[in-house]
C-alpha positions in Angstrom: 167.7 148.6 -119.7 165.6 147.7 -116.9 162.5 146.9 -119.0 165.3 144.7 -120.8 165.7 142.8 -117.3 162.3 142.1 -116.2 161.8 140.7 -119.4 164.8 138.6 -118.7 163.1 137.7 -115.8 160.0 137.0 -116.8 161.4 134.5 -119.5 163.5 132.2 -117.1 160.2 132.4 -114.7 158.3 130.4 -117.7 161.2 128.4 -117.9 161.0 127.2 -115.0 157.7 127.1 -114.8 158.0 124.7 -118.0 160.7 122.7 -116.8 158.9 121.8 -113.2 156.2 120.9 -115.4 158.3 118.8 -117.2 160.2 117.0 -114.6 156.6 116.5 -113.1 155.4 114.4 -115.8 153.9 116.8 -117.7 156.6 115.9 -120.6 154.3 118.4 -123.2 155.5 121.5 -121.3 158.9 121.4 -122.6 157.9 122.0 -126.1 157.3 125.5 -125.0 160.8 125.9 -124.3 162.0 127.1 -127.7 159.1 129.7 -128.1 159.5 131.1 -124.5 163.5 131.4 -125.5 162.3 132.7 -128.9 159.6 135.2 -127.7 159.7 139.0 -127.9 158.3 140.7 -124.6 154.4 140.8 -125.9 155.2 137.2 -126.6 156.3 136.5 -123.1 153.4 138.7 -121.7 151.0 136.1 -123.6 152.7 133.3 -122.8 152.9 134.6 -118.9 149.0 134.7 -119.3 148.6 131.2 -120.7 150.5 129.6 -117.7 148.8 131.7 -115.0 152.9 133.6 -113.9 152.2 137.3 -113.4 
């Protein structure tokens, strides 16, 4: 259960990661949106890597 909510937690971290980015002008970050909400937690972990969020 609680490896269930840090991956909850990581997920709406890159989510708002992407939507900052977005709101920023960086428009292209919100196409990450439906594969951060899609993602399993290796997915997330990558992802995580890709935007630099630990």
């Amino acid at each position: 259960m609680e490896e269930n909510r840090e991956v909850e937690a990581l997920r709406q971290r890159l989510l708002e990661e992407v939507y900052a980015g977005g709101f920023s002008g960086l428009g292209a970050m919100l196409l990450d949106e439906a594969e951060i909400r899609a993602a399993g937690p290796e997915e997330l972990e990558r992802i995580a890597r890709r935007y630099g969020v630990s």
